[in-house]
C-alpha positions as CSV (number, residue, x, y, z in Angstrom):
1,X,-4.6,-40.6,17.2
2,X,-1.3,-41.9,18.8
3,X,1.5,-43.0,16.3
4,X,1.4,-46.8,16.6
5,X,0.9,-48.1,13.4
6,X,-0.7,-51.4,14.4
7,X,-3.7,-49.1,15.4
8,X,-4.4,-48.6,12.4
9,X,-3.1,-52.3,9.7
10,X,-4.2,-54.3,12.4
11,X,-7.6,-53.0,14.1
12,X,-11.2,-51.7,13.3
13,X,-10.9,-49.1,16.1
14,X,-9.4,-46.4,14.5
15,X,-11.6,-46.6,11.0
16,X,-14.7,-46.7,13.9
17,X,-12.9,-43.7,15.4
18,X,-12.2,-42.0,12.1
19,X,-16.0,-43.0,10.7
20,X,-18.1,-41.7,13.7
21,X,-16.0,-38.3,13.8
22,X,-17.3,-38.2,10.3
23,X,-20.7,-38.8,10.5
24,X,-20.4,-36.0,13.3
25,X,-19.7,-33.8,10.5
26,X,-16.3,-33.4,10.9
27,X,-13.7,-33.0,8.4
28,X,-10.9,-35.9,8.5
29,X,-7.6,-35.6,7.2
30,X,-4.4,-38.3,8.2
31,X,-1.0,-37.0,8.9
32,X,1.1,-39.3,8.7
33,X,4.8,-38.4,10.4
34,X,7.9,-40.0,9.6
35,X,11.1,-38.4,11.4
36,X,13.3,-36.9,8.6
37,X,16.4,-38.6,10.1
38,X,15.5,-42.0,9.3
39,X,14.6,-40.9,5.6
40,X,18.7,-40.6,4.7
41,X,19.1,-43.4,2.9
42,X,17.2,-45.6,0.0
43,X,16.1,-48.1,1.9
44,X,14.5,-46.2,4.9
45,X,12.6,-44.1,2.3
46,X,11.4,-47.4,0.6
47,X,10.1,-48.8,4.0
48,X,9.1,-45.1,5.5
49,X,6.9,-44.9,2.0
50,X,6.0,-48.3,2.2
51,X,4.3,-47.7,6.0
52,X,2.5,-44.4,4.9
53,X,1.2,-46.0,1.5
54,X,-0.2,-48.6,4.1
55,X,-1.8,-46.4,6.6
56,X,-2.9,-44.7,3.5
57,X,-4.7,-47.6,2.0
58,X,-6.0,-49.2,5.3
59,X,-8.1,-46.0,6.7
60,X,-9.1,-44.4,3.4
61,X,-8.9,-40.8,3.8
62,X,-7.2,-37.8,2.7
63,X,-4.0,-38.3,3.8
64,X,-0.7,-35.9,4.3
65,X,3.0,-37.0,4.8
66,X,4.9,-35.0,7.1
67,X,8.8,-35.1,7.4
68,X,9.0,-33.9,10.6
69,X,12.3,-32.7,12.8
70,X,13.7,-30.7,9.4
71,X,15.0,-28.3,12.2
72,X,17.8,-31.2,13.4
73,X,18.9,-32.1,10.3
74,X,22.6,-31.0,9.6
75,X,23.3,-29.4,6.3
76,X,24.5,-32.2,4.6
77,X,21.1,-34.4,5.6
78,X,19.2,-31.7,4.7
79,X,20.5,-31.6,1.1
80,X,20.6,-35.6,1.0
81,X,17.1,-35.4,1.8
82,X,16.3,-33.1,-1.0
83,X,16.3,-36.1,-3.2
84,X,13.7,-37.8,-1.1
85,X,10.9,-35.0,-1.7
86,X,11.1,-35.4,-5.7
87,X,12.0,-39.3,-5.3
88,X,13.5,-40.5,-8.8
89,X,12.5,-44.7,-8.0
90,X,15.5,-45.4,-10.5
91,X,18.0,-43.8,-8.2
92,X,16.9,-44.9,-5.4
93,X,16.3,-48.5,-6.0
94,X,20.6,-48.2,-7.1
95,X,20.7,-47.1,-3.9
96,X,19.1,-50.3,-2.1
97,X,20.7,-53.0,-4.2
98,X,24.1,-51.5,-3.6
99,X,24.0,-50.9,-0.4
100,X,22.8,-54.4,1.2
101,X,23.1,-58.3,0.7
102,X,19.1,-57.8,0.8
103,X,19.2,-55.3,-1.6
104,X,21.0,-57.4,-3.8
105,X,18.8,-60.3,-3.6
106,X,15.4,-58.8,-3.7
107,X,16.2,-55.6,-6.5
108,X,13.5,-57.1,-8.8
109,X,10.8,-56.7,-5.9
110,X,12.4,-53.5,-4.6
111,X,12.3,-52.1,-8.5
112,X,8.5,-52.8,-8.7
113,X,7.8,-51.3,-5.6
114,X,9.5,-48.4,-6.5
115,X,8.3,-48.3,-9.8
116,X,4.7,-48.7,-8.5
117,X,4.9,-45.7,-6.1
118,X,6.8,-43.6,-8.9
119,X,4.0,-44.5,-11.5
120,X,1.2,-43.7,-9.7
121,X,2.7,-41.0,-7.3
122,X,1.6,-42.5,-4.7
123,X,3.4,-41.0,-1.7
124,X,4.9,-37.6,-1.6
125,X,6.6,-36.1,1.7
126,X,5.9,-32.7,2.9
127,X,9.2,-31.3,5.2
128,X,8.4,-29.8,8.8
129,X,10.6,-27.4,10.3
130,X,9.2,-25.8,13.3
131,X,11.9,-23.4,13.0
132,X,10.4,-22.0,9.7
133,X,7.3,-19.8,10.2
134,X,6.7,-19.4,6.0
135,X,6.9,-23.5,6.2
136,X,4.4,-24.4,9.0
137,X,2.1,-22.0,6.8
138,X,2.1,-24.3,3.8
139,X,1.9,-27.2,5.7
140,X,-1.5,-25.5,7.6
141,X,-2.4,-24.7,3.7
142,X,-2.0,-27.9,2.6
143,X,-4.2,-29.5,5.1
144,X,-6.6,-27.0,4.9
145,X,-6.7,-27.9,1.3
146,X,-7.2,-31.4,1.5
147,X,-10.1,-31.0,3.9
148,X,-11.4,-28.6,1.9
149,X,-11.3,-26.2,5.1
150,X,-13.5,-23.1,4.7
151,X,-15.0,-23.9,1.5
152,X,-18.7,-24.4,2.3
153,X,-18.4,-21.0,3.7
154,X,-21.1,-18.5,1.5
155,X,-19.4,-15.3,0.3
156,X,-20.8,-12.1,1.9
157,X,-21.8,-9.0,-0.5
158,X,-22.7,-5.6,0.8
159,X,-26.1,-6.3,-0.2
160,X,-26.9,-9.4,2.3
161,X,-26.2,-7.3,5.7
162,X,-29.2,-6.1,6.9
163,X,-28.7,-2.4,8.7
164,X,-29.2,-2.3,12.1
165,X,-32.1,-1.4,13.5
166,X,-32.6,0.9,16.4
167,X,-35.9,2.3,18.9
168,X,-37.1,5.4,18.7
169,X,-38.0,7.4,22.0
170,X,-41.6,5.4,22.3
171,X,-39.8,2.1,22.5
172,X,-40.6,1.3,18.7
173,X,-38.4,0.0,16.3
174,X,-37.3,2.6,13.8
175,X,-36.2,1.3,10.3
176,X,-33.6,3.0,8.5
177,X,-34.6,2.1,5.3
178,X,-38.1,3.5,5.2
179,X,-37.7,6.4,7.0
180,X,-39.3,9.4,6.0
């Protein structure tokens, strides 16, 4: 479905969507993408988390969030970010009240939000580089995981396959098994 969140905090249609895929039998996962170059700062990460968390909570499945665009990042960013996959709220949340007249004002509400996401992890981020073969790998494996892709599958033993059978000259089958 198309990245507009008001699709899904605002209207039924994408939990009708989402519900009628699944009574289809299909397996339904969210992936959630946030653009890893607005995640620099404590802030952005607070109200990146704070719109997955809600798209999250408003279409109630499994969910995955993607940092996507890893590839752009400059080396610097990239390391920046690090702190962003393993948040620590604590560190963060110095982040926000230093850094705006906002943050300042609001830290107790900004500390309880971070403090709620850090308690109950929440939200974690997966990165995305397109760039990265290895990467794109766990990313498939952790969606597979979370729709539980393949599972339902019955292992095969030697013993289930049938051999083949095959006609004889007079148009019969012959079977291997009992063959004299």
């Amino acid at each position: 479905m198309p990245g507009q969140i008001e699709l899904y905090t605002h209207l039924e249609a994408g939990k009708q969507l989402i519900r009628l895929l699944e009574n289809w039998n299909f397996r339904i996962c969210g992936i959630f993408l946030v653009d890893s170059q607005f995640m620099t700062d404590g802030g952005k990460f607070l109200s990146g988390t704070l719109a997955a968390l809600s798209v999250m909570a408003n279409i109630e499945i499994p969910h995955v969030n993607i940092l996507s665009k890893m590839d752009l990042l400059s080396k610097s960013a990239r390391s920046q970010l690090d702190k962003y996959l393993e948040p620590d709220a604590h560190a963060l949340l110095g982040e926000v009240k230093e850094e705006s007249a906002w943050g300042r004002k609001h830290h107790r509400l900004s500390e309880a939000i971070g403090n709620l996401i850090e308690d109950y992890s929440l939200v974690r981020f997966t990165p995305l580089n397109i760039n990265d073969e290895e990467n794109i790998a766990d990313v498939l494996m952790t969606i597979d995981n979370i729709i539980q892709y393949g599972e339902d599958v019955d292992v095969k033993i030697r013993d289930d396959f049938d051999p083949p059978e095959e006609e004889d000259d007079d148009g019969e089958q012959f079977d291997f098994l009992n063959a004299e």
